[in-house]
C-alpha atoms as one frame of an Amber mdcrd trajectory, in Angstrom:
protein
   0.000   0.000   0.000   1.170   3.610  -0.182   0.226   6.858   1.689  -1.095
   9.931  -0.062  -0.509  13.612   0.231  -3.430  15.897  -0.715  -3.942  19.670
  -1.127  -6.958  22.179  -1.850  -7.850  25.656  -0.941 -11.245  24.671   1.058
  -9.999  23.054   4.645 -13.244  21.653   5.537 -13.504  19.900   2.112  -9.967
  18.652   2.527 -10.564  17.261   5.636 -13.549  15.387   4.768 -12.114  13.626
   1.604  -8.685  12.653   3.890 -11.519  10.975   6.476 -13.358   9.293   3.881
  -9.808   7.979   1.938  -8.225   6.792   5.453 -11.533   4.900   6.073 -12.246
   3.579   2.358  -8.883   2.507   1.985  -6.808   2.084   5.106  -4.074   4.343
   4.371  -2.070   7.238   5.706  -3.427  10.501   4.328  -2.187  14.207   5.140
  -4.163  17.183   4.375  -2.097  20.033   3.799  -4.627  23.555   2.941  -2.925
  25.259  -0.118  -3.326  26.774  -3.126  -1.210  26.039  -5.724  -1.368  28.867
  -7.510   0.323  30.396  -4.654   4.107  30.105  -4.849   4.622  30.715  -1.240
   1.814  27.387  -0.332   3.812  25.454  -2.929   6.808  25.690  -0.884   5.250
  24.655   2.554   3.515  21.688   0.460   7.228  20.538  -0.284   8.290  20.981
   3.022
């Protein structure tokens, strides 16, 4: 199996799709609020 990293701008929407992937598919999922259009988000995503 493998973990999964997942962004979007909404944090409440982000949240709920990490609960529903963890529980659908047993896996590790962080939720990290960011846009991407941002350069400044794109660098704390990396981090």
């Amino acid at each position: 199996g493998a973990n999964l990293v997942i962004t979007g701008r909404n944090k409440g929407k982000l949240d709920k799709a990490k609960e529903e992937l963890e529980k659908l598919y047993g896996i590790k999922v962080l939720a990290v609020p960011a846009n991407i259009e941002s350069g400044a988000d794109n660098e704390a995503v990396a981090k």
